[in-house]
TORMIKOL-902080 format. One record per residue: residue in one letter; x, y, z of N, C-alpha, C in turn. Coordinates in steps of 0.02 Angstrom, whole numbers, plus 50000, padded with zeros to 5 digits. Each point is the difference from the previous one (the first is absolute). Example, Ala and Ser with C-alpha at 12.3 -4.5 7.8 and 13.67 -1.06 7.14 Angstrom:
2
a506604971650390499555005950000500455006050000/s499825005349964500425005950003499615005550037/
***
This chain:
306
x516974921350079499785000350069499455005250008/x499615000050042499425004350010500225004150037/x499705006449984500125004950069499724998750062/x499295001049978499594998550075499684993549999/x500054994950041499604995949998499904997950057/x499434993650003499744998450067500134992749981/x499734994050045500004993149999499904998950059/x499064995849998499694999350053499705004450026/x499785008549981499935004350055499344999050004/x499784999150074499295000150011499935002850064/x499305003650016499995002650060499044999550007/x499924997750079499464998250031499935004750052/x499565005850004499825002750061499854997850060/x500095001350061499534996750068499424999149990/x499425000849967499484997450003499954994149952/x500614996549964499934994049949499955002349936/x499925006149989499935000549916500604999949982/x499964994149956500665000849949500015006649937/x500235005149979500085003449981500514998749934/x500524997450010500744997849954499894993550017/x500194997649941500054992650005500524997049963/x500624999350022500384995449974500145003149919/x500365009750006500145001849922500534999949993/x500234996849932500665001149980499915007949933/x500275004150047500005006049935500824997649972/x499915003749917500655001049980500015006249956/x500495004350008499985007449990500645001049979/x499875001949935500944998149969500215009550009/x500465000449994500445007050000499705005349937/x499675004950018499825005049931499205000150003/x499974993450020498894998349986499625006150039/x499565000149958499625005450035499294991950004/x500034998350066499474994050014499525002250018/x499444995549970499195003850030499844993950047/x499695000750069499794994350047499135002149994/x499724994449964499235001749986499514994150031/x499675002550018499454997250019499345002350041/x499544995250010499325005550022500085003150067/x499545004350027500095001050059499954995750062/x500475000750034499984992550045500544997049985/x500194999549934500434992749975500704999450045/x500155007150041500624998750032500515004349973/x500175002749947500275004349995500305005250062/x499665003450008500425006850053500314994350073/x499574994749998500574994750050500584999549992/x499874999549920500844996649963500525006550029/x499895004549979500265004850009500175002450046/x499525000950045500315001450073500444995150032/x499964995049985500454993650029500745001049957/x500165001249946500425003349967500235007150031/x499495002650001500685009450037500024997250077/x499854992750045500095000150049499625001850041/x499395003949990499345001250046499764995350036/x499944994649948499754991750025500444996950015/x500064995750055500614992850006499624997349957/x500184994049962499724993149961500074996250055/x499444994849994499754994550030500724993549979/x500044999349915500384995349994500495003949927/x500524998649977500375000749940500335006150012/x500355000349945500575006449991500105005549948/x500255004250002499975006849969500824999449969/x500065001649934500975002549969499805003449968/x500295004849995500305006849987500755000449964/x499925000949950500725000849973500454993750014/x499834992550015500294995550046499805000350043/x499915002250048500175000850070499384999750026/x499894999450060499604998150042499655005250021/x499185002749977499655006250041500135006349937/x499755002850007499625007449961500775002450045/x500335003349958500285005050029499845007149985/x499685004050051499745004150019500125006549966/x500684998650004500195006649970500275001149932/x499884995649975499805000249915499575000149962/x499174998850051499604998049976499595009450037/x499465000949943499415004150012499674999649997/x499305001950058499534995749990499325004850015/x499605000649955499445003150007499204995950016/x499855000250079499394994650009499265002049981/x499594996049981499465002149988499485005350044/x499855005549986499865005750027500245000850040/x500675003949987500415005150038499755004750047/x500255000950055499925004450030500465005049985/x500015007950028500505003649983499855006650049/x500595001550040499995006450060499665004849931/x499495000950034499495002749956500275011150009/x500305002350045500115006950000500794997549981/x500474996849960500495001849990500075002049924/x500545004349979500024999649941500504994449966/x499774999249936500334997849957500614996150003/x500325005949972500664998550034500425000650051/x499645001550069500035000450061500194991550022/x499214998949965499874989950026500504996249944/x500085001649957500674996649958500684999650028/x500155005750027500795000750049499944995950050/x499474999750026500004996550081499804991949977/x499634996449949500104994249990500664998249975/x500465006049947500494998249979500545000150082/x499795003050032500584999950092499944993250018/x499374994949978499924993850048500344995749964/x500265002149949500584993549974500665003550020/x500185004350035500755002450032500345002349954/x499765002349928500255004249942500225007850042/x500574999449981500365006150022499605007349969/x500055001749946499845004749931499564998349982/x499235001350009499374997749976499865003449942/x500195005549982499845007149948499774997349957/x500774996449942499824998649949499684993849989/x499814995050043499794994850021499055003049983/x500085005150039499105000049993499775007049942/x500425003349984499965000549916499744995949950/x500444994749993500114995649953499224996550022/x499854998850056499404996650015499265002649963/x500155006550014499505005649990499885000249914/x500605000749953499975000449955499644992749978/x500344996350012499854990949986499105000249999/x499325005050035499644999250014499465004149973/x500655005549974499625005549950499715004450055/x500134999750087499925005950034500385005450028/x500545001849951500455005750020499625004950032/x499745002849952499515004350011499525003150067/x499964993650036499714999050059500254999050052/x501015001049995500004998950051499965002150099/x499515006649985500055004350054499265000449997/x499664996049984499165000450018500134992550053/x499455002050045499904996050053499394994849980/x500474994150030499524992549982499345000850000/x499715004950029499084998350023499845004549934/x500425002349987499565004549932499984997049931/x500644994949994499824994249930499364994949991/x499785000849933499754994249974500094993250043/x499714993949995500214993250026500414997849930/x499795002949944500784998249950500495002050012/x499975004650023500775004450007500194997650060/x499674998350049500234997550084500244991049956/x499694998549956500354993149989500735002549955/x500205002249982500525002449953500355002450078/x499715003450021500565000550059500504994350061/x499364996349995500184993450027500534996349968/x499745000949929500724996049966500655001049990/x499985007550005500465005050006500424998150071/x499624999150031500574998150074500424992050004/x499454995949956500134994749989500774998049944/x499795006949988500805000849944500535005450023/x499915000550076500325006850011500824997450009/x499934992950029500874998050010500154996049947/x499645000549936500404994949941500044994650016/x499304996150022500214991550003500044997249937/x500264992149995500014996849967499234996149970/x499534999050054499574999150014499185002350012/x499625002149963499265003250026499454996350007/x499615001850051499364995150002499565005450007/x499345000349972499695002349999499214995749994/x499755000750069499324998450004499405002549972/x499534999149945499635001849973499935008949994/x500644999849971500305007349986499655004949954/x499434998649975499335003449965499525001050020/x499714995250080499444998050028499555007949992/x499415000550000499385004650032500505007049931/x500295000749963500285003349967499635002249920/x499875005649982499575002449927500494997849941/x499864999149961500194998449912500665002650007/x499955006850027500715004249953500434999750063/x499954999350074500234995950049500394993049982/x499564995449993500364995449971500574997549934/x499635004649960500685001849947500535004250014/x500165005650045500555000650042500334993450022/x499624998850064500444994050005500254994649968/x499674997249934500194994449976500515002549966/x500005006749963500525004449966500564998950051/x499875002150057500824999450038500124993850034/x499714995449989500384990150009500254999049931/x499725003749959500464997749935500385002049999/x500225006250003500615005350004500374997650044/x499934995150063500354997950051500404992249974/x499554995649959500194995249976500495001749936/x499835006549967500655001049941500475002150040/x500165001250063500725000950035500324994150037/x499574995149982500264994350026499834997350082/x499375004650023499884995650041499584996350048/x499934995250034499864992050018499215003350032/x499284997549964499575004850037499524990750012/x499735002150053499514995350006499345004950038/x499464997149940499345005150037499374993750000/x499525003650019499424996850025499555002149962/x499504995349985499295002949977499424996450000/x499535002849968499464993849986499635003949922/x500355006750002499745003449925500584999449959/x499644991749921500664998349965499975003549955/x499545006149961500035002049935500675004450050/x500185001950048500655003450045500564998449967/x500014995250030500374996350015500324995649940/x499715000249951500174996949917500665007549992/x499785004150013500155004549958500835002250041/x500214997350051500815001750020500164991350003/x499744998250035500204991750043500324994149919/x500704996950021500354996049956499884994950040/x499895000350041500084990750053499044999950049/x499924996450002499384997550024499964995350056/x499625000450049499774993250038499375004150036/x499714992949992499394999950013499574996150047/x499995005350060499904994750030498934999250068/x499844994150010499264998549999500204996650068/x499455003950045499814993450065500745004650030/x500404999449985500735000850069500514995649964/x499764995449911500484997249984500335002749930/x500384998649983500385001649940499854995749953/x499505003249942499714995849951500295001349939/x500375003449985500265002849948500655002849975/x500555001349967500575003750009500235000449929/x500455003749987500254999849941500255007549986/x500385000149932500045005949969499385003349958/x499725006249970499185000349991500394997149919/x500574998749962500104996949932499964992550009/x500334998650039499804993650009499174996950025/x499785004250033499434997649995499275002349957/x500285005149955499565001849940499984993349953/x500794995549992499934995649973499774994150019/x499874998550075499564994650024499285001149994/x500015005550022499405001549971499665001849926/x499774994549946500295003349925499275002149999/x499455000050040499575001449956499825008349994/x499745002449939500025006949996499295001149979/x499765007349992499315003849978499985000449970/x499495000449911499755002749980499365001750026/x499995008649976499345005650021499785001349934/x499194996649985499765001849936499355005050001/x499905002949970499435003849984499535001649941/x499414997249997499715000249934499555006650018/x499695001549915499465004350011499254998349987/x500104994349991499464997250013500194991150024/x499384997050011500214994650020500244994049949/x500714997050016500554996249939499594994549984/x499594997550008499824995349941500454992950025/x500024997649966500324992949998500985001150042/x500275004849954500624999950034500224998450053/x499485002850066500224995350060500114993550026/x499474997349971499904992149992500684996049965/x500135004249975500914998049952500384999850024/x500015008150035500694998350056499694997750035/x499524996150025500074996350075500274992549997/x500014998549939500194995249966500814997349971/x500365005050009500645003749973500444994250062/x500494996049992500204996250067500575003250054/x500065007549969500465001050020499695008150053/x499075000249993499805002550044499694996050042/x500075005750070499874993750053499315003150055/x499965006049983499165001850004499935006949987/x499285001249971499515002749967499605005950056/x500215003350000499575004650065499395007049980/x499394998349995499755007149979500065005950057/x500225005649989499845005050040499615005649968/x499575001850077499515002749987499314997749994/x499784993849978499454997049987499495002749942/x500595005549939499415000549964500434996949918/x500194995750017500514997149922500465003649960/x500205005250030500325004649974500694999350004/x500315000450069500634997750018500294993450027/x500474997849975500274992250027500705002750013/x500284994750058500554998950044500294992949974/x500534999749958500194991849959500564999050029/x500094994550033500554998550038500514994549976/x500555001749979500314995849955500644996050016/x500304993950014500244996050000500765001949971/x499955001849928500594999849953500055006249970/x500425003650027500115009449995499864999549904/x500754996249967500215000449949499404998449954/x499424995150005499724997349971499515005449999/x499735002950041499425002450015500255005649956/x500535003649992500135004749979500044999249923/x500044992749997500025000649917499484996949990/x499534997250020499224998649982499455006250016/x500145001750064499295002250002499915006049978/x500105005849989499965004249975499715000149894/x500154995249976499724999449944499234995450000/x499834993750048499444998650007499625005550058/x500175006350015499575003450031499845005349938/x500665004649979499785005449947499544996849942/x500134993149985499704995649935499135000050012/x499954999350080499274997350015499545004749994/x499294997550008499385003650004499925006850020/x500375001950059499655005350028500695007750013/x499755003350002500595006949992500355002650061/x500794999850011500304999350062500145004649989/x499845001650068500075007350051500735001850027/x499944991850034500805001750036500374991850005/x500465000749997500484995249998500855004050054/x499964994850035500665001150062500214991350017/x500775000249983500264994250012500365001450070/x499844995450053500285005750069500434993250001/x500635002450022500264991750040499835001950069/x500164993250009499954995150088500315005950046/x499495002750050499925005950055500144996450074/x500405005150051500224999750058499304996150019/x499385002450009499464998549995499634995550008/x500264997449932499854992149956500304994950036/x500775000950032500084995550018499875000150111/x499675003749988500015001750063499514995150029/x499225001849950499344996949997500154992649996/x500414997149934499984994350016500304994650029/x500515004750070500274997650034499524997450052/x499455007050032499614999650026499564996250005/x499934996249932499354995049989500344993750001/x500654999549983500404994349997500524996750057/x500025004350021500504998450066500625000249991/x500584997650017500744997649997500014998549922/x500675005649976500124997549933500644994849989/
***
């Protein structure tokens, strides 16, 4: 059974834009799910129609079974947070942890604090953090009553390198405790790097879904990244020829590097590497990448409904 799921949910603003169109999410118990797509595609709709912000136009929301997001299992951090900007820390942690009617907030927003790596902070006042650290705080409240449940809206957005690796560091750390995260994005090298479940969705519809194993294997085709030091001679012309590559890409435009896109993981792995080291010209670099969040993102995009 799924934890969270929908069937049918779609929602149309008063001015006619359809926004959601008719998604069936499915969100099994443990998944840390990524909801991707471009800007526009509807995403933060989905979502808000899920924590209940939005009525839906048509379809339904389950939760654990049951009918509707229940509220108080679920945490939810929306895309650019606001935050009582003169409170401190853990001032604004006690008082979000009061709006779920938690008796004993203490060790409740401890445990939050630690979970975020801002102990440290918790008696500096909101206007004086980083926007990394104001996002770590956000999540922190989002985890202050122990839901079962987290959502987090483009929980990296406008955020620096070592910002974002905080946070992806603590959705992983949240998914090795077992629990149910659904986030947003449109940045997948992100989003590869915590997310087990996928959907993908274009326009307001749901073009895509899966586990990211199951769909590494629908998707079989993979990279080779070659690099000569001078220009290869005949070799390319070989593999373009090879039936089990399925195209030939120069990058760069000066014959130096190729992008080989391959069909048959196993094969490629036991052919090509001896008709490349064997050939004409002297390799620089060689990288066998498999099939990327990315990869299949793009050729969803170009392809439509899988």
């Amino acid at each position: 059974m799924n934890f969270l799921e929908t069937k049918g949910l779609s929602k149309t603003y008063p001015n006619g834009v359809e926004a959601v169109k008719s998604l069936d999410l499915e969100i099994q118990k443990g998944q840390v799910y990524g909801l991707i797509g471009p800007n526009g595609a509807g995403k933060t709709t989905t979502i808000r129609v899920l924590m209940g912000i939005f009525e839906p136009t048509n379809g339904e929301v389950k939760f654990d079974g049951k009918q509707g997001v229940d509220l108080s299992r679920t945490g939810y951090l929306p895309e650019g947070a606001n935050f009582y900007r003169f409170m401190r820390v853990r001032e604004y942690l006690r008082w979000s942890c009061r709006t779920y009617e938690i008796p004993d907030c203490g060790d409740r927003v401890e445990d939050s604090l630690v979970t975020v790596e801002l102990e440290n902070l918790g008696e500096r006042k909101l206007d004086e953090l980083s926007k990394g650290q104001k996002q770590r705080v956000g999540i922190a409240q989002a985890l202050v009553h122990d839901p079962d449940l987290l959502v987090l809206d483009e929980p990296t957005s406008g955020l620096d390198p070592m910002g974002k690796k905080k946070i992806l560091a603590i959705i992983n750390g949240l998914a090795d405790r077992g629990k149910t995260i659904l986030t947003s994005s449109h940045i997948l090298p992100e989003l590869s790097q915590v997310c087990t479940g996928v959907g993908i969705i274009k326009d307001g519809e749901l073009v895509l879904q899966g586990s990211m194993s199951d769909l590494r294997e629908k998707f079989t085709t993979s990279k080779v990244e070659l690099g000569f030091e001078s220009p290869p001679g005949g070799v390319i012309d070989r593999i373009k020829k090879l039936d089990f590559v399925n195209n030939v890409e120069e990058v760069g435009g000066e014959g130096l590097r190729y992008l080989v896109k391959v069909g048959d993981n196993e094969r490629a792995k036991n052919q090509l590497p001896k008709m490349i080291f064997d050939g004409d010209g002297v390799v620089t670099y060689y990288d066998f990448a498999q099939v990327t969040l990315e990869d299949i993102f793009m050729e969803t995009m170009d392809g439509g409904s899988q």
